[in-house]
C-alpha positions in Angstrom: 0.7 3.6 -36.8 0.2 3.7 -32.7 3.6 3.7 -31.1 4.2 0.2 -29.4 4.3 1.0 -25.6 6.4 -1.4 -23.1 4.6 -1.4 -19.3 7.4 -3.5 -16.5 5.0 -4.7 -13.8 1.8 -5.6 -13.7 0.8 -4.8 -10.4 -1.8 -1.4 -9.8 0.6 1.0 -11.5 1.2 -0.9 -14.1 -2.2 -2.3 -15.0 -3.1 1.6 -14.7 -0.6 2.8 -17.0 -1.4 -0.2 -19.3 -5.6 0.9 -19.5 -4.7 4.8 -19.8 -2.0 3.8 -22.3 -4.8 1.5 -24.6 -7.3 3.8 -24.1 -5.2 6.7 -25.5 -4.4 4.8 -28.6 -1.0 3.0 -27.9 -0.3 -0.1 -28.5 0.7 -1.7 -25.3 2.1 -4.8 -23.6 3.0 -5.5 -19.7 5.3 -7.5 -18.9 5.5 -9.0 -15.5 8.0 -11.0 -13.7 5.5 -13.1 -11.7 3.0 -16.0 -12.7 0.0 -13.3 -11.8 -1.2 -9.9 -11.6 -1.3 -7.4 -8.4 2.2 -6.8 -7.7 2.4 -6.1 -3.8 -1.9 -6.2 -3.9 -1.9 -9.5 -3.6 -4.0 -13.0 -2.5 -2.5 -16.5 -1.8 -4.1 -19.9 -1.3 -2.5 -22.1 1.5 -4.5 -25.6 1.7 -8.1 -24.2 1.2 -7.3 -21.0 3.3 -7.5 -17.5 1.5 -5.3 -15.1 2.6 -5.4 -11.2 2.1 -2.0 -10.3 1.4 -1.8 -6.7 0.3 -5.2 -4.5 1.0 -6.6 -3.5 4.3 -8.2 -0.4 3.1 -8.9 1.4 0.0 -8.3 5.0 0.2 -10.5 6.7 -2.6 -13.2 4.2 -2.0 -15.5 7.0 -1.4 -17.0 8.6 -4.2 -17.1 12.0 -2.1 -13.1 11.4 -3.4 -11.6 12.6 -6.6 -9.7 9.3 -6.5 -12.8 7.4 -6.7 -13.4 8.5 -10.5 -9.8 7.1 -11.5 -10.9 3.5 -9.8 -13.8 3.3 -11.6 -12.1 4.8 -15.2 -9.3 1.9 -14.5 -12.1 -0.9 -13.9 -11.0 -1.6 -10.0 -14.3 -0.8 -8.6 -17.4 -2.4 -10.5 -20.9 -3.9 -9.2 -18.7 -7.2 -8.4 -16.8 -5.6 -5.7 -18.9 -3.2 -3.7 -17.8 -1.0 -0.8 -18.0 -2.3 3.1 -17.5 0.8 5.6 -16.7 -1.5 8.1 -17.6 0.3 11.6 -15.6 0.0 13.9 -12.6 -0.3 12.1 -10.7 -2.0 14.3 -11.4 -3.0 18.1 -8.9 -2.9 20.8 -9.1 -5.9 23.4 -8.0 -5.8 26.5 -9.2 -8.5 29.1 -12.8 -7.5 29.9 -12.1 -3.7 28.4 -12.5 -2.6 24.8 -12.6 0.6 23.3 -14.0 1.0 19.6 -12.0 2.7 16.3 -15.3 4.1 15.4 -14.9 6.3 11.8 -17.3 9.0 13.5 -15.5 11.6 14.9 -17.4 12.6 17.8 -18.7 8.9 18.7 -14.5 7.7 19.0 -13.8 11.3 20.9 -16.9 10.6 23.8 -16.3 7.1 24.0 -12.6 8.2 25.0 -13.6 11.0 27.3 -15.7 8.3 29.0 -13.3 5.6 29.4 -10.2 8.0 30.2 -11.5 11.4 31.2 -7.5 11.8 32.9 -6.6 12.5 29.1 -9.7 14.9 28.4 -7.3 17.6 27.3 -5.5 15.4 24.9 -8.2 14.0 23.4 -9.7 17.2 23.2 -6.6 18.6 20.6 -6.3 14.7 19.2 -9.9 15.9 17.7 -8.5 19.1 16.5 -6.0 18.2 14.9 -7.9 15.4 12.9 -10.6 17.8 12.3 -8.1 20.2 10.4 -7.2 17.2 8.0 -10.5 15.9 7.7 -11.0 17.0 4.0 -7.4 16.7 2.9 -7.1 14.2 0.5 -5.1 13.2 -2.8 -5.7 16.2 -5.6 -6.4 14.5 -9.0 -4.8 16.8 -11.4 -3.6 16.6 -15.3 0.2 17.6 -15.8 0.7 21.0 -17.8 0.8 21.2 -21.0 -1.2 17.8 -21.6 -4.2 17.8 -23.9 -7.0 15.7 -22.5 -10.3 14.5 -23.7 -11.9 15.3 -20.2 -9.2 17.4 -18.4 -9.4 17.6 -15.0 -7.6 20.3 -12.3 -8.4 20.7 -8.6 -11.5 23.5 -8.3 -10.4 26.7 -5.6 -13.3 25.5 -3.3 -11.4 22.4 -3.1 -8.0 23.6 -2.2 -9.4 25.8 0.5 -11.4 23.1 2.6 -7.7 21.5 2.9 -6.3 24.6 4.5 -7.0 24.2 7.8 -4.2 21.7 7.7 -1.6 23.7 7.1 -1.9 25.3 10.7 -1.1 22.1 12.0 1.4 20.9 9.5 4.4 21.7 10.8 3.7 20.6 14.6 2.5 17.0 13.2 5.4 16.8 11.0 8.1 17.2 13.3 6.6 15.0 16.2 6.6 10.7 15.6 3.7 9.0 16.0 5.1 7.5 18.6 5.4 11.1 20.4 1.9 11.8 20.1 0.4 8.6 21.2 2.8 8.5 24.4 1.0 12.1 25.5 -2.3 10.4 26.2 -2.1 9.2 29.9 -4.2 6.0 29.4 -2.1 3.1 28.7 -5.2 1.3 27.7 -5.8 4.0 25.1 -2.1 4.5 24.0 -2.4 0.9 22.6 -5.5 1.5 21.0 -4.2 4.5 18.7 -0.7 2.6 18.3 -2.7 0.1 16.0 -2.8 2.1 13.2 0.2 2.3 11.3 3.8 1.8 11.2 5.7 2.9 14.3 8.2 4.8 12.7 5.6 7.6 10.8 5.6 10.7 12.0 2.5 12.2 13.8 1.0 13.5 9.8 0.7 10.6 9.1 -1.2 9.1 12.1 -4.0 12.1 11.9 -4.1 11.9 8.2 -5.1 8.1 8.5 -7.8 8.9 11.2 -9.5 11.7 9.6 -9.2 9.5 6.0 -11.8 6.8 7.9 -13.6 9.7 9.4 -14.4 11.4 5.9 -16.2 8.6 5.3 -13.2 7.1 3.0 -11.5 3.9 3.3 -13.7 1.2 2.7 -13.0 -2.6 1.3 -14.1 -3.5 -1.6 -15.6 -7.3 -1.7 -12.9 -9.8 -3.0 -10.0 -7.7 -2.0 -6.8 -7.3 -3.8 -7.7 -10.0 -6.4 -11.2 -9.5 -7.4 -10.1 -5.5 -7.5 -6.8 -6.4 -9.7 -8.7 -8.8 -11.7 -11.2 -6.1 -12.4 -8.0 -3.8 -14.3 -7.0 -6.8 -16.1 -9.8 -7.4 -17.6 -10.3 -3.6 -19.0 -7.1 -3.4 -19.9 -7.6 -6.4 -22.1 -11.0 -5.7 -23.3 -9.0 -2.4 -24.7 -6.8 -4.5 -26.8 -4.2 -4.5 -24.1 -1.3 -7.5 -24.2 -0.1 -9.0 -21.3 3.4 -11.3 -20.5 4.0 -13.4 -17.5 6.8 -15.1 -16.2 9.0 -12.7 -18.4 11.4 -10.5 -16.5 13.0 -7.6 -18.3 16.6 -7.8 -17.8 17.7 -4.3 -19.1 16.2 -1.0 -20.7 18.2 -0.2 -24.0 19.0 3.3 -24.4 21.3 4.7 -28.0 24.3 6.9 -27.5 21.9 9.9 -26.7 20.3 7.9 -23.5 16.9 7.6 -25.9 15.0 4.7 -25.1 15.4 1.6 -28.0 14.1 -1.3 -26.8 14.4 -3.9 -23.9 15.7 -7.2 -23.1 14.4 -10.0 -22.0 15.8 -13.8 -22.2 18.9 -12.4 -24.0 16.7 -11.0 -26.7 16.3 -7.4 -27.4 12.9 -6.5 -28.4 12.3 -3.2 -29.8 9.8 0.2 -29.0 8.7 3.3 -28.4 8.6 3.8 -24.8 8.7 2.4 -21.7 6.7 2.3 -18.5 8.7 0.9 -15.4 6.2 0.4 -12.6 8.6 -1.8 -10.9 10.2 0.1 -7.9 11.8 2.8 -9.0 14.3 2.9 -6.5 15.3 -0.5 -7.1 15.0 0.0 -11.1 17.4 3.4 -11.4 19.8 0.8 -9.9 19.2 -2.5 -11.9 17.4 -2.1 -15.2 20.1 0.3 -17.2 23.7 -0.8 -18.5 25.2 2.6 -16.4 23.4 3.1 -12.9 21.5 6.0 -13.5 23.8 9.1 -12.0 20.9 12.3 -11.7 20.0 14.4 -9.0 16.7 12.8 -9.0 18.1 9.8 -8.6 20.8 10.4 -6.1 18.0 12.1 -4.0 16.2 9.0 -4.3 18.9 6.6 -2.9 19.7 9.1 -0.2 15.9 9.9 0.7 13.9 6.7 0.5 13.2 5.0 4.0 11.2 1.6 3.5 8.9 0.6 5.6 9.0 -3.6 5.3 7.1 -6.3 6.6 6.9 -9.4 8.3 3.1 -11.1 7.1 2.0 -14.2 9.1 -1.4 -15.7 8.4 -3.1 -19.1 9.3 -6.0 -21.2 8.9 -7.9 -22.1 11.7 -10.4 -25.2 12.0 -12.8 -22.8 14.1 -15.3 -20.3 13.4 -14.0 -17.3 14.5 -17.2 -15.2 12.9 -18.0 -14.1 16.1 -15.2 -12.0 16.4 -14.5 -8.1 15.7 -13.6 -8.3 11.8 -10.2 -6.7 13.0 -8.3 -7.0 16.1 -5.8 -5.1 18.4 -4.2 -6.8 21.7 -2.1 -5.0 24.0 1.2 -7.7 24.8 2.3 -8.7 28.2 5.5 -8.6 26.7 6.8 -7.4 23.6 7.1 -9.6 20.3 10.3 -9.2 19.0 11.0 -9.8 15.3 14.2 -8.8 14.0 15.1 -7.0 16.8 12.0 -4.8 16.1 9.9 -5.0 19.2 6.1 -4.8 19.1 3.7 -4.0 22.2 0.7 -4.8 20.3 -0.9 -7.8 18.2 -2.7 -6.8 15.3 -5.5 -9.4 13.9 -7.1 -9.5 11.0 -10.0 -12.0 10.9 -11.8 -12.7 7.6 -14.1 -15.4 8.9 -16.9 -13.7 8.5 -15.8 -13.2 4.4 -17.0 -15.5 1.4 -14.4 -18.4 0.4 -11.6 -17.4 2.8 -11.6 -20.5 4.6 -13.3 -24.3 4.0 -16.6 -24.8 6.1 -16.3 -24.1 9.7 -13.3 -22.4 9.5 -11.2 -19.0 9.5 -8.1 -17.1 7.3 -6.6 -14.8 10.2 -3.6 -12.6 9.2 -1.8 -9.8 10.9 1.2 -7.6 9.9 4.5 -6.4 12.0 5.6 -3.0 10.2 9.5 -2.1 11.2 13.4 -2.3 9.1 13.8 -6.1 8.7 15.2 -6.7 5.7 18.6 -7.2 6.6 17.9 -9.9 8.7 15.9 -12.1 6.8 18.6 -11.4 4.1 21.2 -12.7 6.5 19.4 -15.7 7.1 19.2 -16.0 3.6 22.6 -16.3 3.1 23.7 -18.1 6.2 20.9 -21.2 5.6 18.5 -20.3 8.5 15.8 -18.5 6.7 13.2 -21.5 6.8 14.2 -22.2 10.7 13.2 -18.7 11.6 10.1 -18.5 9.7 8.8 -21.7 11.6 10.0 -20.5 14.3 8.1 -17.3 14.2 5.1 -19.1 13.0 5.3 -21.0 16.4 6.0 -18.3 18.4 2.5 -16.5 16.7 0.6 -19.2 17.1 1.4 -19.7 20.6 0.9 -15.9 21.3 -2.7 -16.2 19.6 -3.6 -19.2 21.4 -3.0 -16.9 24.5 -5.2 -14.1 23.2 -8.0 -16.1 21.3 -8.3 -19.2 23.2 -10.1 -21.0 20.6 -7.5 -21.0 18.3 -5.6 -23.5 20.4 -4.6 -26.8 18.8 -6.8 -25.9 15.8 -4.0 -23.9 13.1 -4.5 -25.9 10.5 -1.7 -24.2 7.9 0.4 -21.3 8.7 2.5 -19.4 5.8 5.1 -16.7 7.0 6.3 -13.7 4.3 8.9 -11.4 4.6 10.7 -8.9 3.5 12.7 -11.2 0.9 9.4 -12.8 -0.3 8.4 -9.5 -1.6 11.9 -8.3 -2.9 11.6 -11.8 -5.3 8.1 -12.0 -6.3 7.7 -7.8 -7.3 11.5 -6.7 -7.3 10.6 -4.0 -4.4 13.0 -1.9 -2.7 14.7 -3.8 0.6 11.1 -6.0 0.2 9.5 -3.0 1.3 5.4 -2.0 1.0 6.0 1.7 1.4 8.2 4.6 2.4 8.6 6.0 5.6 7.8 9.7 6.1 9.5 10.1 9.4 9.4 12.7 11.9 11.3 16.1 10.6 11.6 15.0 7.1 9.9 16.4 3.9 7.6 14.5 2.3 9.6 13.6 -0.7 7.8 13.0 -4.4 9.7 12.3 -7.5 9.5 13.7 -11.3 8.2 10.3 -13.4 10.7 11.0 -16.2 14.3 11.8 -15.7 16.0 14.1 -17.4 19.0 11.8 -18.4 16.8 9.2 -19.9 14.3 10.0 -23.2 11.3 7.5 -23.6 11.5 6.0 -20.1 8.5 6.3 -17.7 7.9 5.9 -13.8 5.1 5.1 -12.1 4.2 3.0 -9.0 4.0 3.4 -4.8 7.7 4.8 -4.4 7.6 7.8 -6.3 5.2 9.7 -4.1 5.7 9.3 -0.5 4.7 7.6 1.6 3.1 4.8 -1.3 0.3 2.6 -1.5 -2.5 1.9 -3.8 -3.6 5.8 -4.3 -0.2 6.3 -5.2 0.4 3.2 -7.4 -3.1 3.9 -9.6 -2.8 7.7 -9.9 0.8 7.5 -10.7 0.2 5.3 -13.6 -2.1 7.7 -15.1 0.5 10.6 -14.6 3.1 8.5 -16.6 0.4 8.0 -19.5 -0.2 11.5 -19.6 3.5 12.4 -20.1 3.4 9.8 -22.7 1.0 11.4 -24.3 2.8 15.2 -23.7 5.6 14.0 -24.8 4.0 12.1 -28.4 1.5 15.1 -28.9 -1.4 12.0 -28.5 -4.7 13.1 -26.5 -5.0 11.8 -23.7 -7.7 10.3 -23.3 
């Protein structure tokens, strides 16, 4: 008899755990907390406007990528939801001036020479440097031990076209993003490279996400979040897979020996194998045991883990804003503040131009402020001003993008305003976070996905390599199956 298989979460992790876990023979249910599928890769529907809620980019898109082959084994990535290399990536608007993201190399390095040759020098070692990470990118690898129907390990001519980076590793790391940007002269281009990720990364992380596009990686699949997480449900149920929504799991049960028995859910214990939690492991070593889990794992976990949250705002406009760059940075006459974070740029997003996004003749916008607001959404929470200060934020936005995209004015139609407690109740994450934070001078922290204190329990999901995401949240799904498998002497298959 196949050994019955519990997966928490059915967002990329878990739907990834779920498929590997079918395919390998297990008998397998999900349970998720939500009405739907996707987790933190997410759509939402406000009025007849579409909204993108959790994919900008899809790193493995490339098929150059080792990733690429566990997106298509999963299902995400099918004829229904082919790739867009969108080029430029972004465009940078300022008045009259605009300067280009462009994913080629050489094309965004002259077109910066051109328009600031006072920062020639700079831009000069800003092409080194992403140069020397160019071909570094996740290693697909099985874990030891595992037997596999179709192993797979990392080849030595693919290890050493990554080397290069490691001469500028340690510079990057201990230097902010922030740092880096500032050392171009050009205000005009220290806003354009500011509108590529969180403020508080460290300069890795900034380079990394440049030379990612300029692989030729990082494309969007058509349909976004849904159509790609619609996609893994459907394999994993055409593998015989089970799936349970609206059903939170209240606690993991564990015998006197910390070995996995069951879990609960309603007041009722249901009985199995194993377990898969792909719900934020950070939040779950906390919450879904009767002890808090007390390891060094663990403990490193809750001492280590910097979240990076985020305050969403989208709205449907009654204009056709096709005619617009597909993704937009403005540089602010003054700073936005949102929960004491202040931001010097406005970041668009503009799916006019995309299929069903918006009713005839008009436009889904959304744009994202990355930066430690949890606590104060949470205080509103508690004090009664939650809903005040989401309108009031909507207003604020709308009246800033009235200011930058005139024809917008008068024509929002529906706005919709999530933060970092929208996320912490719909997928149980972390301080309502996306991802972690790899700051400057820190180590770039990954977690074992089975603790030693705990038999039969499994992690998977964004937080347990840093800094997250979707790479993360598939691959680590299919590490927790193999494990599984390790651990039950079952070929992985």
């Amino acid at each position: 008899m196949s050994k019955k298989i519990f997966v928490i979460g059915a967002g990329i992790s878990g739907l990834s755990a779920g498929i590997y876990a079918a395919r390998s023979g297990f008998d397998v249910t999900i349970y998720e907390q939500h009405m739907t599928f996707g987790g933190l890769s997410t759509s939402w529907s406000r009025k007849g406007y579409y909204f993108e809620g959790g994919m900008h980019w899809l790193t493995g898109s490339s098929p150059k990528m080792p990733l690429y082959q566990i997106w298509k084994e999963t299902g995400a990535l099918k004829e229904n939801n082919p790739i867009e290399n969108r080029d430029p990536y972004y465009v940078y608007i300022n008045g009259d001036k605009k300067l280009y993201m462009y994913r080629d190399l050489d094309k965004l390095c002259n077109q910066l020479r051109d328009f600031a040759p006072e920062d020639k020098k700079m831009i000069a070692k800003f092409y080194n440097d992403v140069k020397a990470l160019i071909n570094v990118h996740l290693v697909v690898n099985d874990v030891m031990g595992l037997k596999a129907k179709n192993p797979r390990h990392p080849g030595l001519a693919e290890l050493l076209k990554m080397a290069p980076a490691g001469l500028k590793y340690s510079k990057l790391v201990n230097m902010s993003y922030e740092e880096y940007v500032n050392q171009f002269k050009n205000e005009d281009v220290r806003h354009l490279l500011m509108g590529s990720i969180g403020y508080r990364y460290n300069a890795m992380s900034f380079i990394y996400t440049i030379a990612s596009f300029a692989s030729g990686d990082c494309g969007y699949p058509e349909g976004g979040s849904v159509t790609m997480g619609q996609n893994m449900l459907d394999t994993y149920k055409a593998l015989g897979g089970k799936i349970e929504f609206k059903k939170k799991i209240e606690n993991i049960e564990l015998d006197i020996e910390g070995k996995v028995t069951g879990v609960k859910i309603g007041g009722e214990i249901l009985p199995c194998d194993a377990v898969i939690v792909t719900q934020d492991m950070r939040n779950a070593i906390d919450t879904l045991f009767d002890t808090m889990i007390n390891d060094p794992v663990a403990n490193k976990m809750r001492k280590n883990v910097v979240s990076e949250q985020n305050v969403f705002i989208c709205a449907g406009i009654k204009a056709d804003l096709s005619h617009l760059p597909k993704a937009m940075v403005f540089p602010l006459k003054e700073p936005f503040e949102i929960a004491g974070v202040k931001f010097n740029e406005f970041r668009i997003y503009n799916y006019a131009s995309f299929k069903g996004r918006a009713p005839e003749g008009g436009s889904a916008i959304t744009s994202l402020f990355l930066g430690p607001s949890y606590y104060y959404w949470k205080q509103a929470k508690e004090d009664g001003t939650y809903k005040q200060k989401k309108e009031e934020l909507a207003k604020r936005f709308i009246e800033i993008l009235a200011e930058y995209i005139p024809e917008t004015k008068d024509k929002v139609e529906v706005t919709d305003v999530a933060t970092p407690c929208t996320y912490e109740r719909y997928c149980s994450s972390f301080e309502g976070s996306w991802m972690s934070v790899w700051e400057k001078g820190t180590k770039q922290y990954n977690y074992p996905q089975k603790l030693p204190t705990v038999q039969g329990v499994y992690f998977a999901g964004q937080r347990t390599m840093m800094p997250g995401g979707l790479p993360i949240a598939v691959y680590s799904g299919r590490i927790a199956v193999q494990l599984l498998c390790r651990d039950t002497k079952t070929l992985f298959v």
